[in-house]
C-alpha positions, 0 to 999 in steps of 0.5 A: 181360174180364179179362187177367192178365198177368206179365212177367219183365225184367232189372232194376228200374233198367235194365228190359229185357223178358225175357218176358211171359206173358197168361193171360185169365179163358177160359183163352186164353193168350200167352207168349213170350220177348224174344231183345233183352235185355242179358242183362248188365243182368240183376240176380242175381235175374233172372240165378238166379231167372229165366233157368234158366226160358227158353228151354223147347222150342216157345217163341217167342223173339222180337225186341221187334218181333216180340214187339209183332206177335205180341202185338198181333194175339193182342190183337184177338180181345178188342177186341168185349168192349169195355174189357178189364182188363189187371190187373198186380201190379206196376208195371213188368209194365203199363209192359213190356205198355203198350211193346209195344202203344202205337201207333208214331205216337201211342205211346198204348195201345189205349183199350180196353185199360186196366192195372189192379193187382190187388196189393190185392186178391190175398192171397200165400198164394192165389198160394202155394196156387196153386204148391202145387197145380200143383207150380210154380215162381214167376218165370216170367211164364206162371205167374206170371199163371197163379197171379195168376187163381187168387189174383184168382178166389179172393178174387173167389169168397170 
């Protein structure tokens, strides 16, 4: 089992988690928004590109606590598929997913949950195809793992 998975944090430099959105190759899905962020770390990036995104209605904006709660019961229904592929394109996207699952005591990742980029093997006019096709916009991290499948898939198909 595959898990595509996009987060959207503050700033590279003093990264705080403004939302993470999960897409798996089923089609089952999890997005929701952190309420913990200094929103005064953002970078102009975050501060243009992503925030007018947050906060649509009927989306859970949760405390990091929360967040990590909701997101590691969500987790479980995948555990019976053995190793699951958590695949990232960027870096900070699987440090951001590795903090909110890591085991209080042991602060280590579930070991049937293991990061891996996809970054080498999606082409960026695959995710442009992806915007294109469904009239999106890129910097929300739901879409954002949306249009990573859709690229992934693609060159897994071609």
């Amino acid at each position: 089992m595959r898990l595509f998975v996009d987060t959207e944090f503050t700033d590279l430099l003093h990264c705080e988690l403004l939302s993470i959105g999960i897409v798996s190759e089923d089609d089952r899905e999890f997005y929701a928004e952190c309420s913990d962020a200094d929103l005064s770390l953002c970078s102009d990036f975050a501060r243009y590109g992503v925030l007018p995104q947050l906060g649509q209605e009927g989306v859970p904006v949760l405390s990091e606590i929360e967040l990590s709660g909701r997101l590691i019961a969500w987790l479980e229904q995948f555990r019976s598929f053995g190793l699951v592929a958590v695949c990232v394109d960027h870096p900070t996207d699987w440090e951001l997913f590795a903090q909110l699952v890591r085991d209080s005591e042991t602060l280590q990742v579930p070991h049937w949950l293991k990061g891996i980029s996809i970054r080498p093997t999606i082409d960026a006019r695959d995710v442009e195809t992806y915007w294109q096709l469904h009239g999106r916009h890129a910097h929300h991290a739901l879409h954002d793992a949306r249009a990573n499948r859709f690229a992934f898939e693609r060159r897994a198909a071609g």
